[in-house]
C-alpha positions in Angstrom: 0.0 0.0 0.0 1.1 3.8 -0.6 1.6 5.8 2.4 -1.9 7.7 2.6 -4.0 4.0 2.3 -1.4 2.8 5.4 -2.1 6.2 7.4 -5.5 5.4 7.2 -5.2 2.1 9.0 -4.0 3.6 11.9 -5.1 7.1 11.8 -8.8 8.8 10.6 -7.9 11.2 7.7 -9.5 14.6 7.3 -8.9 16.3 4.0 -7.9 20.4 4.6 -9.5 22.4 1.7 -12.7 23.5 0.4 -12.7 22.1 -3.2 -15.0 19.0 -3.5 -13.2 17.6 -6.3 -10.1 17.1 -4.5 -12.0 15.4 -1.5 -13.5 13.1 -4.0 -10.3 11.6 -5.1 -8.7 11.3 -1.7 -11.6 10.2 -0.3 -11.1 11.4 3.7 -13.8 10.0 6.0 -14.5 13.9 7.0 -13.6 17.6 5.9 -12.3 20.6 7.4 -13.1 24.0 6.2 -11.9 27.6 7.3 -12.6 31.4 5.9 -9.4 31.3 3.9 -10.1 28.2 2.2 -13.3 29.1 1.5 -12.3 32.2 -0.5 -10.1 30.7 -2.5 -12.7 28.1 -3.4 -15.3 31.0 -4.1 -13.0 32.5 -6.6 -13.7 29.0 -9.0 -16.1 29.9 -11.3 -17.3 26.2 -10.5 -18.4 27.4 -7.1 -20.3 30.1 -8.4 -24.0 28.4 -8.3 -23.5 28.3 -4.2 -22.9 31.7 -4.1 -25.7 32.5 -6.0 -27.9 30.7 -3.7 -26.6 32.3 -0.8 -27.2 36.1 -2.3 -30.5 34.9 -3.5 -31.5 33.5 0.1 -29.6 36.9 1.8 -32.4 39.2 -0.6 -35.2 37.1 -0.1 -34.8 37.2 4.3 -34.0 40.9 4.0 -33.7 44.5 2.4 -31.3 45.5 4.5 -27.7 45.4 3.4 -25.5 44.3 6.5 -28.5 41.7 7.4 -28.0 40.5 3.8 -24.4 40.2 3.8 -24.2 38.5 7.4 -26.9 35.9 5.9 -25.2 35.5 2.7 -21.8 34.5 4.6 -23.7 32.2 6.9 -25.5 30.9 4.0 -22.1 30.9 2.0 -20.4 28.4 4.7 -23.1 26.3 5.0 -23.5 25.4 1.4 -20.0 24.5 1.5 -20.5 22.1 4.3 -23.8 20.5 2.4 -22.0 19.8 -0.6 -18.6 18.1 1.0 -21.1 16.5 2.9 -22.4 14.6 -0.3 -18.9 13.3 -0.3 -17.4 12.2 2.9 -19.1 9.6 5.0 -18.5 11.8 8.7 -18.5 15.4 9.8 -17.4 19.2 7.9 -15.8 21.6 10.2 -17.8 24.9 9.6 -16.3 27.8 11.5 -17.5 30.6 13.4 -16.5 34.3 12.3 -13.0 35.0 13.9 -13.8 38.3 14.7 -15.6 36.6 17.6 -12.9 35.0 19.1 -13.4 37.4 22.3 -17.0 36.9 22.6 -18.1 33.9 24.6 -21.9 34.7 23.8 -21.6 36.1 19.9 -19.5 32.7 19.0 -22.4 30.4 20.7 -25.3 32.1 19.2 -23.2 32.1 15.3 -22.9 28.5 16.1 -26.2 28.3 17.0 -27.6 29.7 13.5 -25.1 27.5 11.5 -26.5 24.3 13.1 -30.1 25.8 12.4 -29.3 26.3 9.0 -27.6 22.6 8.5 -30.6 21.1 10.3 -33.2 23.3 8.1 -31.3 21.6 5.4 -31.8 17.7 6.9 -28.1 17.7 8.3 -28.1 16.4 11.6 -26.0 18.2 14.3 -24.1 15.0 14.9 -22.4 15.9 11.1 -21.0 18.9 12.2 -18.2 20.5 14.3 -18.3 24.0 14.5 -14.7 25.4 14.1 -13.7 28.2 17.0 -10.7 29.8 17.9 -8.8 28.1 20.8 -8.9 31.5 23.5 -10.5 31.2 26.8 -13.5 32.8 25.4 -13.4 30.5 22.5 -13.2 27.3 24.8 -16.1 28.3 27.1 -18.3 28.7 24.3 -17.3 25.4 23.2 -18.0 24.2 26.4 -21.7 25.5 26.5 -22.3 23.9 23.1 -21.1 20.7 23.9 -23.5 20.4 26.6 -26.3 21.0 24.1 -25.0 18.1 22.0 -23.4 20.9 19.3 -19.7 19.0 18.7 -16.9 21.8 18.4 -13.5 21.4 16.6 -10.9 24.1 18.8 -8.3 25.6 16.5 -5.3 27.6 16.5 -4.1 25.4 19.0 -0.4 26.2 19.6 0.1 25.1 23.5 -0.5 22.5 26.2 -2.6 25.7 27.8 -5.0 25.9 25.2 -5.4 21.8 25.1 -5.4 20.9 28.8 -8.5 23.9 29.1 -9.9 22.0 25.8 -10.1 18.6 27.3 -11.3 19.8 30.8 -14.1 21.7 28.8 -14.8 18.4 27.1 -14.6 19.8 23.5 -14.9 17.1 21.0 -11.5 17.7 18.8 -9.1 19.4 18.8 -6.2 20.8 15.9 -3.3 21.5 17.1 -1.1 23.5 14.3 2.0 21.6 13.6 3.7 23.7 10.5 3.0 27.2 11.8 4.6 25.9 15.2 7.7 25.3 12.7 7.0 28.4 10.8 7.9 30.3 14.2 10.7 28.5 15.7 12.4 28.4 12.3 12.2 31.7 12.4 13.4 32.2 15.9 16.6 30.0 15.5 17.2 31.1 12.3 17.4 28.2 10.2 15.6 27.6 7.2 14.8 23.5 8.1 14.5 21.6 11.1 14.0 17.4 10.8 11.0 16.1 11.6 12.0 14.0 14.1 13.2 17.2 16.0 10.2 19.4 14.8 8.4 21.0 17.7 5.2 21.2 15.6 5.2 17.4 15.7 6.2 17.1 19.4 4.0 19.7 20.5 1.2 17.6 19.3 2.9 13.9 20.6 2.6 15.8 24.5 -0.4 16.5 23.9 -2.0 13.2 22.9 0.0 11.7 25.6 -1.4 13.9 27.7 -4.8 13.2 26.3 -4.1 9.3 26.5 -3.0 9.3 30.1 -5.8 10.9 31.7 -8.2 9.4 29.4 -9.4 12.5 28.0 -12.3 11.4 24.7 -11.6 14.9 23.1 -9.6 13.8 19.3 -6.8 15.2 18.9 -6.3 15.9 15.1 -2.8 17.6 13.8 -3.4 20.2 11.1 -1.1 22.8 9.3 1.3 20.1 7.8 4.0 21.8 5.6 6.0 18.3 4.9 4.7 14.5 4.9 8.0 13.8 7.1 5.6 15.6 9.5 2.9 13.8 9.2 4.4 10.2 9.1 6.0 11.6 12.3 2.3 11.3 13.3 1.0 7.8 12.0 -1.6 7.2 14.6 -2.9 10.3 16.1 -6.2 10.3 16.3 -6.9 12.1 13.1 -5.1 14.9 10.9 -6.1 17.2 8.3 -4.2 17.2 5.2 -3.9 19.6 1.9 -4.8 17.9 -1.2 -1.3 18.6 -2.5 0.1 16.6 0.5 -2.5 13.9 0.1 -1.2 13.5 -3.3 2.5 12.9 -2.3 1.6 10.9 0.3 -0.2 8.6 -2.1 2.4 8.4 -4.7 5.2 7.0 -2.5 5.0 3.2 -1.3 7.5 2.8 1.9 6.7 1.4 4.6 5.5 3.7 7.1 5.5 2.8 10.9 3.2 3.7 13.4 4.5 6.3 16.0 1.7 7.4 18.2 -0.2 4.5 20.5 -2.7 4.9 22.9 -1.9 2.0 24.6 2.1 3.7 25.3 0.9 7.1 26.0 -1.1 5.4 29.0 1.9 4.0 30.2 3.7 7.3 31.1 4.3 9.1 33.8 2.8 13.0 33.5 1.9 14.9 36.0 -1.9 16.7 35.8 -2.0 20.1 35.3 -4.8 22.3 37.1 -6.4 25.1 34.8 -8.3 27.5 35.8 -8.5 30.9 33.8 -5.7 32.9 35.5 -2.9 29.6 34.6 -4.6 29.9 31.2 -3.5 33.3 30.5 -0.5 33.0 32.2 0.7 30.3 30.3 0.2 31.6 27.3 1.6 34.6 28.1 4.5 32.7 28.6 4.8 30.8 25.8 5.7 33.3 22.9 4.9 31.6 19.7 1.6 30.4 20.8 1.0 33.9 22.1 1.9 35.2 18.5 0.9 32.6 16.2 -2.8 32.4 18.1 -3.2 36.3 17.4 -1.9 35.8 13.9 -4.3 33.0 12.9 -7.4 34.9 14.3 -6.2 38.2 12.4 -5.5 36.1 9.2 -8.8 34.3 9.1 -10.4 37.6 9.7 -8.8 39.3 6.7 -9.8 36.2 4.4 -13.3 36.7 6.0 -13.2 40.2 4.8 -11.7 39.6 1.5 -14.7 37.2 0.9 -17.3 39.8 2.0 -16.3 42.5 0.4 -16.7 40.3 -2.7 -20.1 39.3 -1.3 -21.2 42.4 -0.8 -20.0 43.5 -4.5 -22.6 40.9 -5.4 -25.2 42.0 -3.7 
């Protein structure tokens, strides 16, 4: 077998994009989609009929302009999720508007309407995992929405802060973000490559799902933000990751053997000591930790100018 058919024995594979054709070939059991990926999709002119039906929905519900335009988005997301839903047998990951990351109460009710509009469209709940930003705001919302049976996926996860407070909230996955923890510590040392076997992307996310493991957490931990496949066979056997399509395709066009490297059944034999979070450790932790400090605030201000990117389009439209 190539390498992506032997990840899939010991590992669930998500495919990272927005582009149903690629999804199709790779055939991942679910999807993940996020404001940036979503633009570029909307830019194919082979997209253009979901758009469509989102303005048309947005101008039926309402004359006024900034109601239209937060209904077309909505709208906009959703059909994204109903049609890679067609294709992959589990969940989409639909996310809420990062411009909300600070808002424990404007990310729930957001979540709230997309689930509406995916169960107005015979989706059940169970199919979808709403996509927020891993902040303190971020993973209380999370945890008020698992309690109402709405399953979240927590990302721009960059430290053992943000998935300890995660677990303990009882989120249902997690994606912790392996290449842009690279992307920063290559930067910091000043090197243009670090191995994988060395890559703190990688072994940020192996603590973490030993962590997980140990203490018998349920929440998934699913690695995301891959810039190499030396990362993610570093990986063979976390719970799940996310892949590009252009790493799914290099992954399937090489046949070695590829070993497994995480195992729940190890992790649960290590010795890790429990680490108590309340909000104060939360902050404080991070605060400590630079890169997740800086790459957290990046990722929020990037999917926000992608979000605006595609609603200033949207609005053009309307």
């Amino acid at each position: 077998m190539n390498l992506l058919d032997q990840l899939k024995t010991y590992t669930k594979v998500v495919a990272d994009t927005g582009d149903f054709a690629s999804i199709a070939v790779y055939q991942p059991i679910d999807a993940t989609t996020n404001p940036s990926l979503i633009y570029a999709a909307s830019n194919d002119l082979k997209y253009s009929n979901l758009i469509d039906s989102a303005l048309h929905y947005a101008k039926q519900f309402s004359s006024d302009k900034a109601v239209q335009l937060s209904r077309a988005m909505d709208i906009l997301a959703v059909n994204f999720g109903l049609k890679i839903l067609e294709i992959v047998p589990g969940r989409v990951s639909t996310e809420v508007d990062a411009r909300l990351s600070f808002d424990t109460e404007a990310t729930i009710s957001k979540a709230h309407e997309l689930i509406r509009l995916y169960e107005s469209n015979g989706i059940s709940r169970e199919r979808i995992l709403i996509k927020v930003a891993s902040t303190w705001e971020g993973i209380r919302a999370a945890e008020v929405l698992e309690k109402e049976g709405i399953h979240c996926n927590l990302t721009l996860l960059f430290s053992m802060a943000q998935a300890v407070k995660c677990a303990d909230a009882g989120v249902t996955l997690i994606s912790p973000f392996v290449g842009r923890i690279l992307d920063w510590h290559k930067k910091d040392r000043g090197v243009s490559a670090i191995p994988a076997t060395e890559d703190p992307g990688v072994q940020s996310v192996k603590t973490i799902y030993g962590y997980y493991k140990f203490f018998g957490y349920k929440t998934i931990v699913m690695g995301a933000s891959f810039r190499t496949i030396d990362e993610i066979i570093e990986l063979a056997g976390c719970d799940a990751l996310t892949i590009s399509p252009p790493l799914l395709k290099e992954l399937e066009s090489r046949d070695e053997k590829l070993h497994r490297k995480l195992d729940a059944s190890v992790a649960a034999t290590l010795q890790i000591k429990p680490i108590e979070m309340n909000e104060k450790t939360f902050r404080w932790m991070l605060n400590e930790d630079a890169m997740a400090t800086e790459k957290l605030a990046e990722g929020i201000r990037k999917f926000a100018e992608d979000l605006v990117k595609l609603e200033n389009r949207i609005t053009s439209m309307l």
